[in-house]
C-alpha positions, 0 to 999 in steps of 0.5 A: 563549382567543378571538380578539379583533377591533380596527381603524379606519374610514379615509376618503381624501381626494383633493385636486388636486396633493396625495398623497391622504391617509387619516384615521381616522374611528371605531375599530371598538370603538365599533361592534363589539366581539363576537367573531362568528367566523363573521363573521371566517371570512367577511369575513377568514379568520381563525377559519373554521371555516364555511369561507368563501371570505374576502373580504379576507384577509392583506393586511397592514397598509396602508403609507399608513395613517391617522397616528392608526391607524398611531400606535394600531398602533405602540403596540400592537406595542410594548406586546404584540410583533409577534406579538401580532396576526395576520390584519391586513388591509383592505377598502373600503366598495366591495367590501363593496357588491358581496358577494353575501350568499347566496353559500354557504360552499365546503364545510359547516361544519366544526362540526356544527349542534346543535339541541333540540326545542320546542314551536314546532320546532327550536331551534338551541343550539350548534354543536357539535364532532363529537367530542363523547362522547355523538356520537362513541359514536353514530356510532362516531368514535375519539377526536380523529378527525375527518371531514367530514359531507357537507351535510344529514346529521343524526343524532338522538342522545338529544334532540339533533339534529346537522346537517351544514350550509352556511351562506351568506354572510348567516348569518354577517353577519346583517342584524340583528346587529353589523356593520349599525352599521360598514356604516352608518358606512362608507356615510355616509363613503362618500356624502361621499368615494366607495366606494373612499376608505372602507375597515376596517383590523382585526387579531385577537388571542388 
């Protein structure tokens, strides 16, 4: 079974003598609905099989959330139980401008890169588990042993081509893949209330 992301855009709003105030501006579904687990490993530490430092993982639901995303949340909860959602946690259109895209992962990932060859080179096609029959019989690995590979080793096993590698940060969040429309939503509330009163609520479900 996959694990599933849901949440909201939120926006505060600062007026003088009055509690600054959080409201709902897009559920996430609308911008983003696939399940990139590189993406929640690096942004969130849920399914971090890259192995990222997360940048904003467990923080829990926030206490003064927006009335209509408490409101959806609550509903959910009723619907599926509280323990129907994991990795709830948050982070501000701020913190997601100071992220050092190319940072790399703090070890390789844990899957081992798979690749065919082509006509115009390698072709990445899966990432694969290193348990796999025809890799574990080559490189002698015991059935559901697992080992970490150290970066750059690679071995050729009939076409295929299993690497070891470290990605970076701006691998799992590509420029031209499905976060790009969430970051633009939340640039635009940004200019108009500040990049610390613009944040992404999301929770996961399996």
């Amino acid at each position: 079974m996959g694990t599933d992301i849901s949440g909201f855009i939120e926006y505060r709003v600062l007026r003088d003598g009055q509690e600054p105030t959080w409201y709902s501006a897009h559920n996430l579904d609308s911008l983003n609905d696939v399940g990139n687990y590189d993406a929640f490993g690096c942004l969130f530490g849920v399914r971090n099989y890259a192995n990222f430092r997360p940048l904003a993982a467990g923080r829990g639901f926030p206490s003064d959330a927006s009335d209509a995303m408490a409101a959806r949340f609550a509903q959910l909860t009723e619907w599926y139980g509280e323990d129907g959602f994991h990795g709830t946690t948050w982070i501000t259109w701020a913190e997601v401008k100071a992220v050092d895209w190319d940072e790399p992962a703090e070890k390789p990932d844990s899957r081992l890169h798979q690749y065919r060859q082509t006509p115009n080179g390698l072709r990445m096609t899966a990432k694969a588990s290193w348990n796999g029959e025809a890799f574990a019989e080559a490189v002698g690995l015991k059935p559901g042993e697992v080992r970490e590979w150290p970066e750059g080793s690679e071995w050729l096993v009939g076409d295929t081509l299993y690497r070891s590698v470290t990605m970076c940060r701006r691998d799992a969040v590509i420029d031209t893949g499905d976060w790009p429309p969430v970051w633009e939503a939340m640039e635009e509330l940004a200019e108009q209330h500040g990049d610390d009163n613009v944040r992404l609520v999301v929770w996961f479900d399996d």
